[in-house]
Structures are given as structure tokens and as C-alpha cells.
Backbone as CSV, one residue per row, in Angstrom:
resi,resn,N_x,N_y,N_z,CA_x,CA_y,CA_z,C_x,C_y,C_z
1,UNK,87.435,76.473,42.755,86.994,75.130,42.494,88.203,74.240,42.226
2,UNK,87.990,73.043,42.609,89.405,72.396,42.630,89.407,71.569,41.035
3,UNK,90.131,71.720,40.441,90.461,70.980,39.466,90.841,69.422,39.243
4,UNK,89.992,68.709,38.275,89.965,67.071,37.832,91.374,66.662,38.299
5,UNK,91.416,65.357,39.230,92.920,64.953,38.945,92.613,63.397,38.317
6,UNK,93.371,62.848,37.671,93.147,61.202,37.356,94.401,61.038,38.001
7,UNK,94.065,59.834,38.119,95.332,58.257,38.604,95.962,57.842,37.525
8,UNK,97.380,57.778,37.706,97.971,57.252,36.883,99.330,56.735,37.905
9,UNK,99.543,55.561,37.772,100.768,54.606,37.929,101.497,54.473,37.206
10,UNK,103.216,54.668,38.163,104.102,55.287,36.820,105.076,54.093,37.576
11,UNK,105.368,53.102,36.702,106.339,52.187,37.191,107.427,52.517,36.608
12,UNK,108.736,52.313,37.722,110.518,52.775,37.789,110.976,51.993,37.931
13,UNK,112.585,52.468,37.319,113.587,51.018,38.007,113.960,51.678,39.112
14,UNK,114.129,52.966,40.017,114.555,52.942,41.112,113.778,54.054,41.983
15,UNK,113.284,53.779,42.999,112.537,54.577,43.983,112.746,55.587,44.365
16,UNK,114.350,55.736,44.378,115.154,57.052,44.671,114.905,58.428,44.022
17,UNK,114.809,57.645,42.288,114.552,58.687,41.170,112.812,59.328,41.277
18,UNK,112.455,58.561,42.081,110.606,58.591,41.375,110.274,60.276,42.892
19,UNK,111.006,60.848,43.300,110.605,61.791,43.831,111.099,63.037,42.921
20,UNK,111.422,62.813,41.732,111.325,63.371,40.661,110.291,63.952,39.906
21,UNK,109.269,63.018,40.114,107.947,63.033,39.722,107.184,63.783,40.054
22,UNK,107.578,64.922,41.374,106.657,65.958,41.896,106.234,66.942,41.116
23,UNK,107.266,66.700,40.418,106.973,68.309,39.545,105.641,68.028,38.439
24,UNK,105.201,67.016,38.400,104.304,66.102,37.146,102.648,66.309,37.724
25,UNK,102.750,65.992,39.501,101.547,66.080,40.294,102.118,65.859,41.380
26,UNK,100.292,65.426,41.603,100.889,64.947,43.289,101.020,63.451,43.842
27,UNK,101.927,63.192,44.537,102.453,61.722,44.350,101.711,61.503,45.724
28,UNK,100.916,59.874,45.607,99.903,59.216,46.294,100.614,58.500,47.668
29,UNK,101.490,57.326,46.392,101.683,56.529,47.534,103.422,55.774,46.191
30,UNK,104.389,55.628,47.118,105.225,55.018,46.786,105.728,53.859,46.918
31,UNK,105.733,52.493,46.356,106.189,51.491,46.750,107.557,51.132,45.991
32,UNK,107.880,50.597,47.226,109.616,50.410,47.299,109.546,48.752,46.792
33,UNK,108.725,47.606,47.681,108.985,46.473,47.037,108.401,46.334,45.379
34,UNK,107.871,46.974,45.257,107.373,46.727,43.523,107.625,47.810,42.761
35,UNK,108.354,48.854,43.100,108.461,50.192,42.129,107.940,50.655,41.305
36,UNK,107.110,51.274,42.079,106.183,51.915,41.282,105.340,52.985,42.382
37,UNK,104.646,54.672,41.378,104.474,55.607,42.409,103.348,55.527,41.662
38,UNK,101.829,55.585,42.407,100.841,56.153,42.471,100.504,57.209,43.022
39,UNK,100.095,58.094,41.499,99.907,59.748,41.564,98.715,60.402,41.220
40,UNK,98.534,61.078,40.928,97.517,62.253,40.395,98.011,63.083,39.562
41,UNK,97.374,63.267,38.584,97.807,64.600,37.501,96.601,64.901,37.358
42,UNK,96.798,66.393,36.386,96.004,67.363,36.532,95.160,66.499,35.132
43,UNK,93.725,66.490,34.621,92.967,65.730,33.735,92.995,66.691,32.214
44,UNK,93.166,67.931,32.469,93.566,68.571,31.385,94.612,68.198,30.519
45,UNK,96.035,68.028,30.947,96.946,68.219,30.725,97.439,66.771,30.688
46,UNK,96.807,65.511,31.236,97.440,64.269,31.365,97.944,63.371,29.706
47,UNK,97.575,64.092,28.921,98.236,63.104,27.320,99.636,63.907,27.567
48,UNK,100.025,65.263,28.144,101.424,65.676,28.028,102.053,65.379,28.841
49,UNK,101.570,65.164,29.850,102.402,65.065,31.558,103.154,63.509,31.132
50,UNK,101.953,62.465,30.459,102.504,61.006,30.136,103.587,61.316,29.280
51,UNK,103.374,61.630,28.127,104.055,62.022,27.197,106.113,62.515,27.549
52,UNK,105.383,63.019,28.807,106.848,63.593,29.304,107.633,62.895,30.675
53,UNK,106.497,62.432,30.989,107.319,61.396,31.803,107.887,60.058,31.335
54,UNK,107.449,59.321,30.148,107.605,58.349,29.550,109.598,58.597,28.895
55,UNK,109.693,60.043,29.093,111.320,60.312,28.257,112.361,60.258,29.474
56,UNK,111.215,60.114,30.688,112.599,60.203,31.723,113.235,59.007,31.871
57,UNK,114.271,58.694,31.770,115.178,57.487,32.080,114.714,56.330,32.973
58,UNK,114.482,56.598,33.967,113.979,55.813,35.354,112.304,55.491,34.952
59,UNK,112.025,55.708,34.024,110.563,55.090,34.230,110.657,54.084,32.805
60,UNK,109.903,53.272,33.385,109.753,51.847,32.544,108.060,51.794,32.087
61,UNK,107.273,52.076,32.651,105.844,51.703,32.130,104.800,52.948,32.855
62,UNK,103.863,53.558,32.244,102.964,54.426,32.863,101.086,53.416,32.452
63,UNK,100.677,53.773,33.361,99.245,52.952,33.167,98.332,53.981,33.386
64,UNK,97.138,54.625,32.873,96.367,55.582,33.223,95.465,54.767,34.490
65,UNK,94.707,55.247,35.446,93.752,54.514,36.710,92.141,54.980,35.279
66,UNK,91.764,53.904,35.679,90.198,53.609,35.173,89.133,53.411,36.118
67,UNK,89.483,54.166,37.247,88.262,54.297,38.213,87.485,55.191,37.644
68,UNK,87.889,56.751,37.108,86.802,57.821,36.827,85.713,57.307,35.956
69,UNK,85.794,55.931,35.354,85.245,54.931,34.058,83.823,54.842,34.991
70,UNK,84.091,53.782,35.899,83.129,52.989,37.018,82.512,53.559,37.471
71,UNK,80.787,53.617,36.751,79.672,54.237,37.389,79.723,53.206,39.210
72,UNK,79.044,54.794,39.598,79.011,54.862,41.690,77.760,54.664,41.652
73,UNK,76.782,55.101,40.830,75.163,54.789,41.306,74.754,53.881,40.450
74,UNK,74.212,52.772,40.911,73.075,51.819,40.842,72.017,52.162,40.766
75,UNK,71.010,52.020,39.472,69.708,52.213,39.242,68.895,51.198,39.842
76,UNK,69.275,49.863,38.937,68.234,48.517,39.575,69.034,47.674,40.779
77,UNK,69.535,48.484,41.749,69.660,47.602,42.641,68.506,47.248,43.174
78,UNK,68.690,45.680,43.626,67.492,45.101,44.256,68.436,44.684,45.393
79,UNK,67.533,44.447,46.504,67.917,44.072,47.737,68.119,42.471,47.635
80,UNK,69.159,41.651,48.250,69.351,40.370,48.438,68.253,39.706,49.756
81,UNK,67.218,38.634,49.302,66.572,38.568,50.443,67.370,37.713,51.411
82,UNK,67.944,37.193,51.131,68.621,35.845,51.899,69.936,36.734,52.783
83,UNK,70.386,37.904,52.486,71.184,38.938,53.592,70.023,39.486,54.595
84,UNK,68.927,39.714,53.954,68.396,40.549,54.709,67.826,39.728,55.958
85,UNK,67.375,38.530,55.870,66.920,36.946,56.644,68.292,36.914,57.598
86,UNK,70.052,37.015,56.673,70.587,36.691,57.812,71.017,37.373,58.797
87,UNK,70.678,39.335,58.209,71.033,40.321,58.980,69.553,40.232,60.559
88,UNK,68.457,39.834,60.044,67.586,39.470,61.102,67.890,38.907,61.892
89,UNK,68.747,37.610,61.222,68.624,36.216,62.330,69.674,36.577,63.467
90,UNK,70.520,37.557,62.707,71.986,37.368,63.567,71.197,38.869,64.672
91,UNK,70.861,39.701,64.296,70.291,40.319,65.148,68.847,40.051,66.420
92,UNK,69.009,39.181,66.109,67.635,38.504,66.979,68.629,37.376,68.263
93,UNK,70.021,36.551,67.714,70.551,36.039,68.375,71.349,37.251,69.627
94,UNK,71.743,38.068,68.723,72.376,39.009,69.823,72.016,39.932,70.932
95,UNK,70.557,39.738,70.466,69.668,40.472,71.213,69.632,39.431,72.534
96,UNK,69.023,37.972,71.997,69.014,37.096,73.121,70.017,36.702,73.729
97,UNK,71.433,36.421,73.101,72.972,36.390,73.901,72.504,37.779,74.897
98,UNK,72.474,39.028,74.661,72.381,40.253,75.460,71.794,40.022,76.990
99,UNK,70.547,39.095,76.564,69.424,39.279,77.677,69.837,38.099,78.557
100,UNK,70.529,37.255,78.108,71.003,35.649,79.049,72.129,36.558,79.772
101,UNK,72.676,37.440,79.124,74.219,37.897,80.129,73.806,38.823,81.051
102,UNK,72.589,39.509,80.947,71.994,40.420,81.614,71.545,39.681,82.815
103,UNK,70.717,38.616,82.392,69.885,37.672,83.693,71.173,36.809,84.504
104,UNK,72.272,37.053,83.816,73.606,35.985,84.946,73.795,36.792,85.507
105,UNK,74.060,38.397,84.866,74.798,39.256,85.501,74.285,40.266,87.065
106,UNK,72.505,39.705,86.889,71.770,40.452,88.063,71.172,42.037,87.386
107,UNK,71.437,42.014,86.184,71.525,43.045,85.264,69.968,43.570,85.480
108,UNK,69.709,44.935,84.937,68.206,44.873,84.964,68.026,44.709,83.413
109,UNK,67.137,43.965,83.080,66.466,43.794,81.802,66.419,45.797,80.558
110,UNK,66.815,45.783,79.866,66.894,46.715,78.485,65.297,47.361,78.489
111,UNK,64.099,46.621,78.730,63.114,46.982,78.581,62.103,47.091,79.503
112,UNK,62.692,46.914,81.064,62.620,47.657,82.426,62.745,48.772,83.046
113,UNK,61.924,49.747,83.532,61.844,50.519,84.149,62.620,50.297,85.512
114,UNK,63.698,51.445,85.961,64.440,51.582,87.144,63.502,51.774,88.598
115,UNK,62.444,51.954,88.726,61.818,52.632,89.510,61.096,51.465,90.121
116,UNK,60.720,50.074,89.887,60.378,49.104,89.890,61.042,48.123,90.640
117,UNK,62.270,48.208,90.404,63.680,47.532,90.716,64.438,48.064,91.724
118,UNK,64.423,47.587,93.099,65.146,47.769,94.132,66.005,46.954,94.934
């Protein structure tokens, strides 16, 4: 079973140093214009991993990620009626754009039988 990782953003003064950081987790994504590495650590162990990266020289600020926070399911979602009116409307136009390019094109009609048509 794979084990919890959280997000944590570990801002540096130099980009060079921050592949240092492997040994901590696993490193996400590195940016060079704003310095700073988005990683993963293990969720057990993350008050020590901070703890110990905060003494290395090259790092200036660590931020924990607060996504694992943000409930994913919605109980009372309700549907928007005024999307659902414009997901109709726009599908009703494209249907009829469809059938005007069909009738320029000599096309046979979507809801024509081939056998009819010679």
C-alpha cells in the first residue's frame, strides 16, 4: 500500500542547492524564476523532515500544501438552471450549424437512411 505523501513548498535562495532536497522526498516541480521546489514528503514523518530542512542554509521559508484540508465531495450540490438552458441552447445551435453545412455540402442528412439516397 502506498504511503500518505503531503505538499509542502520549500522556498531557496539558489536552485542549484534545492536538488539537495531529494533525500527529504520526492521533488514535484522546480522553479528557477521564483525559487522555490514543490515536493512531497512522507505524512508520518513531515513535523521532522520540516524541522530539518528549515537548518539547511539555502532554504529561506517552508509552507505545508492545504489541499489534503479541501473536502472533494459535495453533498448539496444543486444544479445551475441557467448553465443547463445554455448547455441546451448552444447544443441545439450546433446541431442546426451541422445540418445547414450538410445541405451546402450535398451531404446526406444525420437522420437519413443510405438506401434511399442515390
Amino acid at each position: 500500500m502506498r504511503e500518505r505523501r503531503l505538499g509542502v513548498a520549500v522556498w531557496v535562495k539558489n536552485t542549484r542547492a534545492a536538488k539537495n532536497l531529494r533525500k527529504f522526498g520526492t521533488i514535484h516541480y522546480i522553479s528557477k524564476r521564483l525559487n522555490y521546489v514543490s515536493m512531497y514528503v512522507d505524512a508520518n514523518q513531515i513535523d521532522e523532515t520540516i524541522r530539518m530542512m528549515e537548518k539547511l542554509h539555502f532554504v529561506t521559508k517552508i509552507e505545508r500544501s492545504h489541499r489534503h484540508e479541501i473536502p472533494i465531495e459535495y453533498n448539496n450540490a444543486k444544479p445551475d438552471k441557467a448553465k443547463e438552458y445554455d448547455y441546451k441552447q448552444e447544443k441545439s445551435q450546433l446541431m442546426a450549424l451541422a445540418e445547414t453545412l450538410q445541405s451546402e455540402d450535398g451531404l446526406v442528412p444525420t437522420g437519413a437512411s443510405t438506401e434511399n439516397v442515390r
